[in-house]
C-alpha positions in Angstrom: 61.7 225.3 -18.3 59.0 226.7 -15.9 60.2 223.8 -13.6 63.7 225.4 -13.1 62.1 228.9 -12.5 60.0 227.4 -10.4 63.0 225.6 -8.1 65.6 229.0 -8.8 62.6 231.7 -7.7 60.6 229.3 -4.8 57.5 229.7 -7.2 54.6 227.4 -7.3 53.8 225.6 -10.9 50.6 225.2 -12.0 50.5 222.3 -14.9 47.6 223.1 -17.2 47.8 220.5 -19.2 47.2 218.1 -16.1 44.9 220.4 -14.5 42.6 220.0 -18.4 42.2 216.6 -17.5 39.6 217.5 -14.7 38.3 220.4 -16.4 36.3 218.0 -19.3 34.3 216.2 -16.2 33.7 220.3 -15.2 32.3 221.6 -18.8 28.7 221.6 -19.7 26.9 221.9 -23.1 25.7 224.9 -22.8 28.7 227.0 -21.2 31.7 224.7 -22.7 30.5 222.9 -26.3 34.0 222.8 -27.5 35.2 221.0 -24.4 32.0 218.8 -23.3 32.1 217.5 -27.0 35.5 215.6 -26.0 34.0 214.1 -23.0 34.0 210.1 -23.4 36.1 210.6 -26.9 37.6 207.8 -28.6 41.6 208.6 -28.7 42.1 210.7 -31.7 38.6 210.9 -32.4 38.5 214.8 -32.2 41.2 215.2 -35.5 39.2 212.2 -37.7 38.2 213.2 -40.3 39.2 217.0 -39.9 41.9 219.1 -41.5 44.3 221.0 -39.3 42.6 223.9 -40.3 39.0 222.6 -38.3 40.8 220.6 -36.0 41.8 224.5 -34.7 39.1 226.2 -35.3 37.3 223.9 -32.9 39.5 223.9 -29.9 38.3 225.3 -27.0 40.8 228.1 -26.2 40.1 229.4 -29.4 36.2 230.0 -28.0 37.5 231.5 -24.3 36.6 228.0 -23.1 39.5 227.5 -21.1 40.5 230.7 -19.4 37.5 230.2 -16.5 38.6 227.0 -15.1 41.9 228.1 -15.2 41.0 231.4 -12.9 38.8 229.1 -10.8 41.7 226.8 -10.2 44.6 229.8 -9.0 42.0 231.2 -6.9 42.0 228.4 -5.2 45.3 228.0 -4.3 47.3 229.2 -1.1 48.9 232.7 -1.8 51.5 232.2 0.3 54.1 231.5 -3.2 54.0 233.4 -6.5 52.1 230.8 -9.1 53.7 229.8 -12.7 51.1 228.7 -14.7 52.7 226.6 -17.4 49.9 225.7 -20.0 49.8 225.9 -23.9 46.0 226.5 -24.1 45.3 230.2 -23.4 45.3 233.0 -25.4 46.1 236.4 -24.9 43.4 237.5 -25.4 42.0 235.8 -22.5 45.1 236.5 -20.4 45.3 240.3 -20.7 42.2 241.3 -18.6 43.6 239.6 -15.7 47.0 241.1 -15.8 47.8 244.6 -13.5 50.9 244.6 -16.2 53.0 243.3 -19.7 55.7 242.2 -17.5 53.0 239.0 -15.9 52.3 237.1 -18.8 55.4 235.9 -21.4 54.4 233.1 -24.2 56.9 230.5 -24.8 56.6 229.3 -28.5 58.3 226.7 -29.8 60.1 226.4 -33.7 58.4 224.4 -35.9 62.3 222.6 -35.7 62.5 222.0 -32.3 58.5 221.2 -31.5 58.7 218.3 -34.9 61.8 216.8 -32.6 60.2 216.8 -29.5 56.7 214.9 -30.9 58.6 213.2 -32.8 60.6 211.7 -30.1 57.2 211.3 -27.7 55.2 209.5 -30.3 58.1 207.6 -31.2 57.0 205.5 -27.9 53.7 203.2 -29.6 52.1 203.0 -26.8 51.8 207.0 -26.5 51.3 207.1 -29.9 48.0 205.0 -29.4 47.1 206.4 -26.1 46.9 209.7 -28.4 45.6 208.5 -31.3 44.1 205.1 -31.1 44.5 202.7 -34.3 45.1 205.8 -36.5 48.3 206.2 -38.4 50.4 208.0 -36.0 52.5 209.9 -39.1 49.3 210.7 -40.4 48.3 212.6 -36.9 51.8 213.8 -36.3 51.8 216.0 -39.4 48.4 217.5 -38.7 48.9 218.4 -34.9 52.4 220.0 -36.5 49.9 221.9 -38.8 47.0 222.9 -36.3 50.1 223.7 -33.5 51.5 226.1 -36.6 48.2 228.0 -36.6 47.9 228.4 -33.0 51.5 230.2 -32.6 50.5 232.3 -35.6 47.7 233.3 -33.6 49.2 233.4 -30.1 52.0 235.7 -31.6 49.0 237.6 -33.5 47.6 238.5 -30.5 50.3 239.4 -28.2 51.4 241.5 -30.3 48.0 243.4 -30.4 47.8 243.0 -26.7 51.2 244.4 -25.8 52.8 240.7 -24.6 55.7 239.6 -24.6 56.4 236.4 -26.9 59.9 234.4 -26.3 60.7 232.0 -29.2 62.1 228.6 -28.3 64.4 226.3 -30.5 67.0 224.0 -27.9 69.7 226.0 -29.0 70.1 228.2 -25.9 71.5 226.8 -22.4 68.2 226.3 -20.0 69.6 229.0 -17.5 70.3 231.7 -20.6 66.4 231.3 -20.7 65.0 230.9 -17.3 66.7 234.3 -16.8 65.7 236.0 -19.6 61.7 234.7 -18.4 63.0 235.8 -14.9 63.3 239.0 -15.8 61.1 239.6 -17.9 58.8 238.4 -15.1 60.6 240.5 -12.5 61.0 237.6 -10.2 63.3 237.9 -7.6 66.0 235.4 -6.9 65.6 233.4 -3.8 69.3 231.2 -3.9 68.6 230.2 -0.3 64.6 228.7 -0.3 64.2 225.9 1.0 63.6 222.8 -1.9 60.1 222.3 -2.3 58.6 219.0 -3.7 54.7 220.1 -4.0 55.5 221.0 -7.7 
């Protein structure tokens, strides 16, 4: 979805879940536990052994370990473009003091429906499945990230609401553009039919 706003506003987007990926290398013991403790993990190794309950309880958005990277990283990029950072592991919380207003931060949350059929039909590809999980049985892990994801959008939705942001639930029923406007909006982007395509997304 933030790909089409991205495209129909000339936006930049910022993929967080790429960007985490250099973030581990980045983390120390002392600043990051949560995150240096996944550094050199085994596939699945963080959810062995865990219920979904601990598997959430030790992720690092959860301790604020997250939100700096992600600061240091859009402060680094050219403001010449309005940036779209799409990325499941910030909380309000975190977000809030860097916002000048409600209208720059919506949270997309997915139903427990549509985010079962969309894992479902990732992991459904073995070697994802491994690459994830290693040897483990990939049901098995499935049905606890379902759990632990269920607890995070309790507390995402927990917290915007205390916050005063805006939550938009998700469920594949509504046409993609019915959506990107509503975010649009909400976001008070402006429209820009006539930018040029970029490809540096």
């Amino acid at each position: 979805m933030t790909m089409a706003l991205a495209r129909r506003h000339d936006a930049r987007r910022y993929d967080g879940d790429r960007a985490e990926h250099d973030w581990v290398p980045r983390s120390t013991q002392q600043r990051h536990p949560h995150l240096h403790a996944l550094s050199g993990a085994a596939p699945g190794q963080a959810w062995a052994g865990r219920s979904a309950q601990e598997v959430f309880q030790s992720m690092p958005s959860m301790h604020g370990e997250m939100i700096g990277f992600l600061t240091e990283d859009l402060l680094a990029l050219p403001d010449d473009r309005i940036v779209l950072v799409d990325y499941f592991g910030v909380l309000p919380r975190d977000v809030a003091p860097l916002l000048t207003g409600f209208h720059q931060a919506v949270f997309l949350l997915p139903s427990p429906e549509f985010r079962r059929r969309v894992l479902e039909m990732r992991y459904a590809d073995r070697l994802r499945a491994r690459a994830a999980w290693g040897s483990r049985d990939p049901e098995e892990m499935l049905a606890k990230r379902l759990a632990r994801d269920t607890l995070w959008d309790e507390e995402v939705r927990r917290q915007a609401a205390a916050y005063g942001l805006r939550t938009v639930s998700v469920d594949g029923s509504r046409p993609l553009d019915d959506l990107v406007a509503e975010v649009a909006t909400h976001l008070r982007l402006s429209q820009a039919p006539d930018a040029p395509r970029r490809t540096d997304e």
